[in-house]
C-alpha positions as CSV (number, residue, x, y, z in Angstrom):
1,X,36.5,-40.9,-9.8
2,X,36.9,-43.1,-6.7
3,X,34.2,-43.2,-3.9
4,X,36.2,-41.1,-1.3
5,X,36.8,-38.4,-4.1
6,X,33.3,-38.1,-5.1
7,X,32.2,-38.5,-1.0
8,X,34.4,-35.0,-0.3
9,X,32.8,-33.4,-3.8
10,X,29.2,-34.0,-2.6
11,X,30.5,-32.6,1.2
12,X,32.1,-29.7,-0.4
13,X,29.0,-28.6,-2.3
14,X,26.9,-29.2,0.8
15,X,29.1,-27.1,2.6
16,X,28.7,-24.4,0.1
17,X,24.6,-24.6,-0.1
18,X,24.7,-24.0,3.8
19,X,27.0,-21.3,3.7
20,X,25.0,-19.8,0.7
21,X,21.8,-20.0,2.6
22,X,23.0,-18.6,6.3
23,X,22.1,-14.7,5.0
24,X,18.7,-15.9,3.8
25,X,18.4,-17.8,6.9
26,X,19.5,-14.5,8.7
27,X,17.4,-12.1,7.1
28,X,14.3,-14.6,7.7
29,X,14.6,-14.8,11.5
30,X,15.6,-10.9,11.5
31,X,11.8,-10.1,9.7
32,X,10.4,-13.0,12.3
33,X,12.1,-11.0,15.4
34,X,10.9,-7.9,13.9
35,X,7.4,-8.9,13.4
36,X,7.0,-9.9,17.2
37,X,6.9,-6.1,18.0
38,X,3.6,-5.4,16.6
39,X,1.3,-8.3,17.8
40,X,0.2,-6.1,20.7
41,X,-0.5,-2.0,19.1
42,X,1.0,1.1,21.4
43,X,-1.4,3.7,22.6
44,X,-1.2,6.7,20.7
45,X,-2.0,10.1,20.8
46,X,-5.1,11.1,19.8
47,X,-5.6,13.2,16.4
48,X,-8.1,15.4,18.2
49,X,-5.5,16.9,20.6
50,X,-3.6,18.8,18.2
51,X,-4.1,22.3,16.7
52,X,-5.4,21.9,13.2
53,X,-2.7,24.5,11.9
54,X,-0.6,22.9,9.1
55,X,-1.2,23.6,5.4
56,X,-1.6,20.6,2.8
57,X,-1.2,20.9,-0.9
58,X,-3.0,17.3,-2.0
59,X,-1.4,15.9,-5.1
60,X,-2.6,13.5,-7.3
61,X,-0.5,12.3,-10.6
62,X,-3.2,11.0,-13.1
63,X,-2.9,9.6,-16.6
64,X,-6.1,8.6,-18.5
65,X,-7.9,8.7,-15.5
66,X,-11.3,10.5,-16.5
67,X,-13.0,8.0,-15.3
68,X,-12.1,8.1,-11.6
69,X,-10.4,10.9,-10.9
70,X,-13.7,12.8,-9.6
71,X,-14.3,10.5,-7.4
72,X,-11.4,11.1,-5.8
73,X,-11.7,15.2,-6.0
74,X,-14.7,14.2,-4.5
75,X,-13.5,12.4,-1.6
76,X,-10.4,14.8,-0.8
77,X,-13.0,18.1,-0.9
78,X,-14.7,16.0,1.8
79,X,-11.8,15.2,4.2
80,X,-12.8,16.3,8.1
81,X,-10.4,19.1,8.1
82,X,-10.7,22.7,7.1
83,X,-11.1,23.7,3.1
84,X,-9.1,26.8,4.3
85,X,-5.7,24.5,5.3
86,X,-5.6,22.5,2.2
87,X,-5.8,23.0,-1.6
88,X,-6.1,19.6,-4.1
89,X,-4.0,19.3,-7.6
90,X,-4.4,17.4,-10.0
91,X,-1.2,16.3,-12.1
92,X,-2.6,15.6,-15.9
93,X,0.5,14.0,-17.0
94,X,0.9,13.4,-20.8
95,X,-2.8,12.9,-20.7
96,X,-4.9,12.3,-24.0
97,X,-8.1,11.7,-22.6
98,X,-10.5,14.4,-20.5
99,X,-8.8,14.0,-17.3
100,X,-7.6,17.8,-16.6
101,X,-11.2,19.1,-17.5
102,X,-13.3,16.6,-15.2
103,X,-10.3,17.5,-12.8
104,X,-11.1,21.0,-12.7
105,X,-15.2,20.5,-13.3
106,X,-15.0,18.3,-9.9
107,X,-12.9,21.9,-8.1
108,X,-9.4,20.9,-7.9
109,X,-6.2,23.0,-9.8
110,X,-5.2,20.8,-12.4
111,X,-1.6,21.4,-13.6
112,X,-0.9,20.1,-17.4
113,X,2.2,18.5,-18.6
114,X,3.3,16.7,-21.8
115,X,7.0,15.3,-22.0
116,X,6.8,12.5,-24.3
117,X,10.6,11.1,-22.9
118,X,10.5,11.3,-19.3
119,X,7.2,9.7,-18.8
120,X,5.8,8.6,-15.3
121,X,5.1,9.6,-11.6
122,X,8.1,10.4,-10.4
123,X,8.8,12.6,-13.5
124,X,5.3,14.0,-13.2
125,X,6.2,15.1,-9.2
126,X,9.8,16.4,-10.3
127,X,8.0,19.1,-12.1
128,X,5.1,19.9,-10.7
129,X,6.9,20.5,-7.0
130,X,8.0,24.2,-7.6
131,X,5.0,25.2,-9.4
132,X,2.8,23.8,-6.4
133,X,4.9,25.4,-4.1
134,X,4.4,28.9,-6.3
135,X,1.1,28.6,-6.6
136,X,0.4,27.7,-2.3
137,X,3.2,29.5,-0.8
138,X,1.7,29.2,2.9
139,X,1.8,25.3,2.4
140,X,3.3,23.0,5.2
141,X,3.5,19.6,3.7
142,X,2.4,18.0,0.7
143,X,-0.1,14.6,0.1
144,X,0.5,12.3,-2.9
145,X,-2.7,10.1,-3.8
146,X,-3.3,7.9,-6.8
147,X,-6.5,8.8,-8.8
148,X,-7.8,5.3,-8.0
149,X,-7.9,5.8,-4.3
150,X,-10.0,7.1,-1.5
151,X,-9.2,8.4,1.5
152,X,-10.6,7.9,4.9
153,X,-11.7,11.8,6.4
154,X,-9.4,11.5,9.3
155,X,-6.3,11.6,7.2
156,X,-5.3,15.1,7.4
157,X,-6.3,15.3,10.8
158,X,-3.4,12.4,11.4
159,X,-1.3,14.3,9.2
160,X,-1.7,17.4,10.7
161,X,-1.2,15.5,14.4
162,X,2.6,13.8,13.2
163,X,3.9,17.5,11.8
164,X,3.0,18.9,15.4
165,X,5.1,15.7,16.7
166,X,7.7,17.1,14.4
167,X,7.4,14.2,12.1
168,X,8.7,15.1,8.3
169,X,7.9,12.5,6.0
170,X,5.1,10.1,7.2
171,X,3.4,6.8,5.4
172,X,-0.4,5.8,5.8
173,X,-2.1,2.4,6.2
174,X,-2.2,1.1,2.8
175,X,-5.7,-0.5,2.7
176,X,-7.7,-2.3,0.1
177,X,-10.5,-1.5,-2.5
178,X,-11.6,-4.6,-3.7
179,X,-10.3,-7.6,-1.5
180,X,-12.5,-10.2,-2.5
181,X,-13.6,-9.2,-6.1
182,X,-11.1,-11.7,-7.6
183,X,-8.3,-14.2,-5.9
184,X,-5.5,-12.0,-6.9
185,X,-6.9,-9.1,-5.5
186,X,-8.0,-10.9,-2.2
187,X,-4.0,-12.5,-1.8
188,X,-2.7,-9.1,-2.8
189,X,-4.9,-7.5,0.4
190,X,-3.9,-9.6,2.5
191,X,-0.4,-8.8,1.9
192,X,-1.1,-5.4,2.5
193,X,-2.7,-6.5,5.7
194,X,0.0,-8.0,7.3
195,X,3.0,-6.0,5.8
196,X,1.0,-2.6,7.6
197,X,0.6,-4.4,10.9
198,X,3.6,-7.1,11.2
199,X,6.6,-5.5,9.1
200,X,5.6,-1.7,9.1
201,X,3.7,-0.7,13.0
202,X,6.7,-2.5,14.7
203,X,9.4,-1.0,12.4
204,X,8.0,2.6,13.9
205,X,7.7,1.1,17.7
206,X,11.6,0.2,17.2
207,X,12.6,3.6,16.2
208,X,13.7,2.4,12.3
209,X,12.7,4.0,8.9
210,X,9.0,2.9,7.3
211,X,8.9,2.8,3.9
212,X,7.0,4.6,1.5
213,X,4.4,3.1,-0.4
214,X,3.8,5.0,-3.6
215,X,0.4,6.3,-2.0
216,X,-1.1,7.7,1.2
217,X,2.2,9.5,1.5
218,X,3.0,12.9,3.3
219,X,6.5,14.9,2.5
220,X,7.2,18.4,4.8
221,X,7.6,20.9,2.6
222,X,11.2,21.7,4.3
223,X,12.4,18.0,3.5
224,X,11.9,18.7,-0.5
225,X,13.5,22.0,-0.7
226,X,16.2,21.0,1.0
227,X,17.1,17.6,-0.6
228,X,15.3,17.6,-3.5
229,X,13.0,14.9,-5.0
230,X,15.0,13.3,-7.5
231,X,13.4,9.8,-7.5
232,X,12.2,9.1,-10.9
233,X,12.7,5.1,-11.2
234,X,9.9,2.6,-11.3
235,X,9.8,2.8,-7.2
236,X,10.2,6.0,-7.0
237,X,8.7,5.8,-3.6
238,X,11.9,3.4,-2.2
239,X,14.2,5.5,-3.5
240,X,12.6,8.6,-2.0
241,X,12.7,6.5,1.3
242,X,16.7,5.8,0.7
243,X,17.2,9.3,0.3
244,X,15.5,10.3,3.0
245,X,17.6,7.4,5.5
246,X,21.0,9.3,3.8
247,X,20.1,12.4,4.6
248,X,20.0,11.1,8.6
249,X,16.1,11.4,8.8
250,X,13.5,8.5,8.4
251,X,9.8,7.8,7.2
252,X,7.0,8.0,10.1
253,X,4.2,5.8,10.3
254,X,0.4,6.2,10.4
255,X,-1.4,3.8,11.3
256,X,-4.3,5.5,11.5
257,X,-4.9,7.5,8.4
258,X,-6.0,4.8,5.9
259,X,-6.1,4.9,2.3
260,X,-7.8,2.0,0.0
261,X,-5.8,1.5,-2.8
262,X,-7.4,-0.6,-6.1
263,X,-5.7,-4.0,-6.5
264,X,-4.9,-5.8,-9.7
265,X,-7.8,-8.3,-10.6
266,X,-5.8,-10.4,-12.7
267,X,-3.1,-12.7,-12.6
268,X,-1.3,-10.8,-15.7
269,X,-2.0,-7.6,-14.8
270,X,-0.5,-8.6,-11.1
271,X,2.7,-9.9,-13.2
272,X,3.1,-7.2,-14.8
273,X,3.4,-4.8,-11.6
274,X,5.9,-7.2,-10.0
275,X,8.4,-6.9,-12.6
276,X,7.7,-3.6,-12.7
277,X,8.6,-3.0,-9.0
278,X,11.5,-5.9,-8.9
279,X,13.2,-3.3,-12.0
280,X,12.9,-0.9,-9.9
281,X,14.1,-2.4,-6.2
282,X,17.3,-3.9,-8.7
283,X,17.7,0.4,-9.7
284,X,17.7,0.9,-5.8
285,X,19.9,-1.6,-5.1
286,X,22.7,-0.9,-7.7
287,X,22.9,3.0,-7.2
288,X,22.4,3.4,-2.9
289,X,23.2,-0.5,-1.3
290,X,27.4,0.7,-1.0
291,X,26.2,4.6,0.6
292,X,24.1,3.4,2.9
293,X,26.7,0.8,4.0
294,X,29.1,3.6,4.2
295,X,27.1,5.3,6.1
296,X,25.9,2.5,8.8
297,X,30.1,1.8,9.3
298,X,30.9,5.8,9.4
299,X,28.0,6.7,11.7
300,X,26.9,3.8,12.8
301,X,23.3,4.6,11.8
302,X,21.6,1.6,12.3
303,X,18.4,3.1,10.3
304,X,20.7,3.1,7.3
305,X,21.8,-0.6,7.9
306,X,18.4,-2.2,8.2
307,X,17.3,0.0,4.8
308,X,20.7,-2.1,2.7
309,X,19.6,-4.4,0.6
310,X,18.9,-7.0,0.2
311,X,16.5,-6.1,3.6
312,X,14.8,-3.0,2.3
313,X,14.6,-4.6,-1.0
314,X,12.4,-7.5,0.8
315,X,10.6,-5.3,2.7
316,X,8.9,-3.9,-0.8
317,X,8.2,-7.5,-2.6
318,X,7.4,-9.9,0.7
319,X,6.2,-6.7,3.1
320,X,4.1,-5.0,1.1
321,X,3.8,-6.9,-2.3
322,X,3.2,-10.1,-0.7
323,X,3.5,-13.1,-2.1
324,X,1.0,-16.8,-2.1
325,X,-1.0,-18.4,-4.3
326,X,-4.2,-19.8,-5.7
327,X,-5.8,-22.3,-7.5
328,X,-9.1,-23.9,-9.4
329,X,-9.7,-27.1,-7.8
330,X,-11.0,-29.6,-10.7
331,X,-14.7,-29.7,-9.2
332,X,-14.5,-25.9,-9.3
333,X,-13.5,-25.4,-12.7
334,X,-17.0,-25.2,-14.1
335,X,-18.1,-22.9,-11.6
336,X,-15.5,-20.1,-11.9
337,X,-16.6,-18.3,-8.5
338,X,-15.0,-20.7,-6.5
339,X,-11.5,-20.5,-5.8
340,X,-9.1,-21.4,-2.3
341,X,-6.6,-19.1,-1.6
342,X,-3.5,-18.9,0.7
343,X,-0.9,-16.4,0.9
344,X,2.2,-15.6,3.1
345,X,3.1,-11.8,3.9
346,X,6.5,-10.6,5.2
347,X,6.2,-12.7,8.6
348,X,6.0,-16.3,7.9
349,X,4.5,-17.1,11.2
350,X,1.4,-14.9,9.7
351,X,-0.3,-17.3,7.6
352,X,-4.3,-16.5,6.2
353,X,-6.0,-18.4,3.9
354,X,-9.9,-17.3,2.4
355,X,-12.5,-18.9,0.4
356,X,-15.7,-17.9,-1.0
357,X,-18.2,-20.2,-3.7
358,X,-21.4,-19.4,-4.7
359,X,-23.1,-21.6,-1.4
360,X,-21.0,-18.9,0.7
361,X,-21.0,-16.1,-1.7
362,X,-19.7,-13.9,1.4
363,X,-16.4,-16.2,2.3
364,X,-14.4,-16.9,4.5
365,X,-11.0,-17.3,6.0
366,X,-9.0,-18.4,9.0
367,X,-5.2,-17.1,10.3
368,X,-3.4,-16.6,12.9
369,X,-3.0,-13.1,13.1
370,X,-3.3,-10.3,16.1
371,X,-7.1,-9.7,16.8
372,X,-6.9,-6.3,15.6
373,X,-4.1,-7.3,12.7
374,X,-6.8,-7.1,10.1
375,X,-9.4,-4.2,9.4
376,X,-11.9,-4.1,11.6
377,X,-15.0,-4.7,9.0
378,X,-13.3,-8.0,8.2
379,X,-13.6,-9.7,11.7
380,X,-16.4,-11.1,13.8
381,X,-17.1,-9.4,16.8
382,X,-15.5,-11.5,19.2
383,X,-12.1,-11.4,17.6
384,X,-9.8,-13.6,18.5
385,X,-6.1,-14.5,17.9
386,X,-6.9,-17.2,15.7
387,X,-9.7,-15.6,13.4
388,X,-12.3,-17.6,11.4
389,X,-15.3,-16.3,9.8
390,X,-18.1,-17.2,7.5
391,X,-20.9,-15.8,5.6
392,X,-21.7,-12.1,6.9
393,X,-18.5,-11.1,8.0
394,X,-17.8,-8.9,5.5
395,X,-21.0,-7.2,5.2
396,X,-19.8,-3.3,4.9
397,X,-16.6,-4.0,2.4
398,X,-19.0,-3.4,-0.9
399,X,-19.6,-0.2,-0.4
400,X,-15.6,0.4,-0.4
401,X,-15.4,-0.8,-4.1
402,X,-17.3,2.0,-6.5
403,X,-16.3,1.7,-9.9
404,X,-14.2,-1.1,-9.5
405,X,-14.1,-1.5,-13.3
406,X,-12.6,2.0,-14.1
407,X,-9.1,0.2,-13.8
408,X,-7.7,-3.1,-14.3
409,X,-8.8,-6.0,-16.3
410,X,-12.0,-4.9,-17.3
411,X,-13.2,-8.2,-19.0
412,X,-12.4,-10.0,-15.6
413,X,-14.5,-7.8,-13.4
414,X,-17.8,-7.9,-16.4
415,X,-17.3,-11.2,-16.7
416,X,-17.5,-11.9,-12.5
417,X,-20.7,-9.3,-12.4
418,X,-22.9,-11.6,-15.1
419,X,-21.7,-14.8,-12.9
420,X,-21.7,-13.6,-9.2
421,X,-23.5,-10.1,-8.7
422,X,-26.7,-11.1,-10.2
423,X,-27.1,-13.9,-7.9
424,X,-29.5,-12.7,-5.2
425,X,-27.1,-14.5,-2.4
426,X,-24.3,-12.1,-3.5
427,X,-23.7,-9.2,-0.7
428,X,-22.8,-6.7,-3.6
429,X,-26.4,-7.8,-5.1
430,X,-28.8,-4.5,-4.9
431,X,-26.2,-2.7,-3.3
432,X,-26.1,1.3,-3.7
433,X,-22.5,1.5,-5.1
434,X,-22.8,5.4,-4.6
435,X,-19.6,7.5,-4.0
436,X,-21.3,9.0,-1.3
437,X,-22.5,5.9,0.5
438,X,-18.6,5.0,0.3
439,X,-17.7,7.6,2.3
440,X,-20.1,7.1,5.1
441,X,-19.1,3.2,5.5
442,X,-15.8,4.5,5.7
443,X,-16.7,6.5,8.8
444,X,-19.0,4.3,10.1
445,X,-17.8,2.7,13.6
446,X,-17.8,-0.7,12.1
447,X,-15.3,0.3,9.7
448,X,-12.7,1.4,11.7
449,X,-9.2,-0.5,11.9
């Protein structure tokens, strides 16, 4: 091969590479133009202005979940709204433990169900739907909770507020549990963190379709019996939210009704939800990306545009999956306590990194973020656009986390209590992990978003 043959071969395939990475390139700055619309949050109406009139039926899909799912009973009989206007169930689906009887012990209707081929949530919903709707005729809207959650007491009340603004199908804030019981957990939150405020608060500002998250989600009552559910794949809530975009409607955001979800502890446990959510985005993609295309260039709906994939598909694994990493620096490697984190959500400009070792047992972190990007309880009171923090800035977050061991990697979390909760620096140290002192940090003033 002679130079100038070889020269146009290595200009060709450079050509090529460019023109292969344009869409990325495209996509990137379309999630970085996006993102600029939530930096400064919209007043919104206030919860307290609207009639408390709507009906909820509170769903929860449990398997195996004895060991949590009272707490959550607990926490839902508890919500600021009136017992009269809502009624919790409990899905015990294929269950071989004593979920359905602590279910009904802690006051909720527990419907049973054993189908030993279509196994998982979104089979569990497909048939409980019309027996719910039998059994609460008068209800509005439904709720759909994991057992491992809690629920700040203002949710229904925001619920209740987005039906009267004739919203049908509305997401809440997706908060954290446990952000800083291991690194995963910690880069995990903070994906959360900045998918809610930079990918899904200016998606609702711009008038486009939220997406669900799988929890913290509320569906009208109207919108099921007339399309149906029908989303039974491993994201069951992005197809739901594809179905929903079809049908010429669009998902709602909350940002104020909060719910703190448990995140994985472990690095194989976090592994093995990925691929579990990247099956199921691939599902999405194969069956809707060509109707939704269809019907962007027959309607020009440009909902159903920004929802093709591969956009809505990197909304779920950079928006509110997250991505970033971590690492044991050598010193550290004897003391396993210490770790440095940094992670990247679905706006690159949103960088955050934390820290924490057993000198600074609390942590700390720095990012540039909004001031009010991040929960409240996680910032110093001067908030600022560049946020740092130290030891004591996190001082109500343990009393978010009871139980923290009923799910996850159990042998992680044990291990962490012998190394770091006995040490009398550690905030968690002495700490009443009550259910009920839970609830009242959530509803403190400090703990707002």
């Amino acid at each position: 091969m002679d130079l100038l043959t070889e020269h146009t071969l290595k200009a060709g395939l450079t050509l090529i590479v460019t023109l292969l990475q344009l869409p990325a390139m495209g996509i990137f700055l379309y999630f970085i133009s996006l993102s600029a619309f939530g930096w400064v949050r919209r007043k919104e109406p206030d919860a307290g202005q609207f009639p408390l009139k709507h009906r909820f039926a509170l769903i929860v899909p449990s398997h195996n979940e004895e060991k949590v799912i009272g707490k959550i009973v607990e926490n839902l009989k508890a919500l600021d709204y009136p017992e009269s206007l809502y009624k919790i169930v409990v899905i015990a689906d294929n269950c071989t433990d004593s979920t359905a009887q602590v279910a009904r012990e802690a006051g909720a209707l527990v419907l049973e169900r054993f189908d030993p081929v279509h196994k998982g949530k979104g089979y569990a919903l497909e048939w409980a739907f019309p027996q719910i709707f039998q059994q609460t005729p008068a209800c509005d809207a439904v709720c759909i909770f994991d057992s491992d959650n809690l629920v700040s007491l203002n949710f229904l009340k925001e619920m209740n507020k987005h039906l009267c603004l004739g919203h049908r199908v509305v997401q809440g804030y997706l908060d954290s549990k446990n952000p800083l019981d291991t690194w995963i957990s910690a880069n995990n939150s903070i994906a959360f963190w900045i998918g809610n405020r930079m990918y899904q608060l200016p998606r609702s500002y711009l008038g486009l379709s939220n997406v669900l998250g799988g929890t913290g989600m509320m569906i009208a009552r109207e919108v099921l019996q007339t399309i149906g559910w029908g989303a039974t794949c491993l994201t069951e809530d992005l197809e739901f939210t594809v179905k929903v975009v079809l049908q010429g409607m669009k998902v709602y955001w909350a940002h104020d009704a909060v719910i703190y979800d448990e995140k994985p502890l472990g690095l194989r446990q976090s592994m093995r939800q990925r691929v579990r959510w990247m099956k199921g985005q691939a599902d999405v993609i194969a069956r809707f990306f060509v109707p939704l295309l269809a019907r962007f260039w027959s309607l020009r709906d440009w909902v159903a545009l920004d929802m093709c994939p591969p956009a809505g598909a990197l909304l779920v694994s950079a928006g509110l999956g997250g991505s970033g990493h971590g690492h044991l620096p050598a010193p550290a490697r004897d003391h396993p306590d210490q770790f440095l984190l940094s992670g990247d959500g679905a706006d690159p400009c949103c960088s955050f990194s934390a820290s924490r070792s057993a000198s600074d047992p609390c942590g700390s972190f720095s990012g540039a973020l909004p001031a009010d990007a991040l929960p409240q309880r996680f910032l110093p009171d001067s908030g600022r656009t560049h946020i740092t923090g130290g030891a004591g800035v996190f001082p109500h977050l343990p009393a978010l986390q009871p139980d923290l061991d009923s799910r996850g990697d159990r042998r992680i979390l044990e291990e962490k209590r012998k190394r770091v909760v006995t040490h009398p620096a550690h905030p968690r140290a002495g700490l009443d992990r009550s259910f009920a002192h839970a609830q009242s940090v959530m509803n403190s003033p400090q703990a707002g978003l």
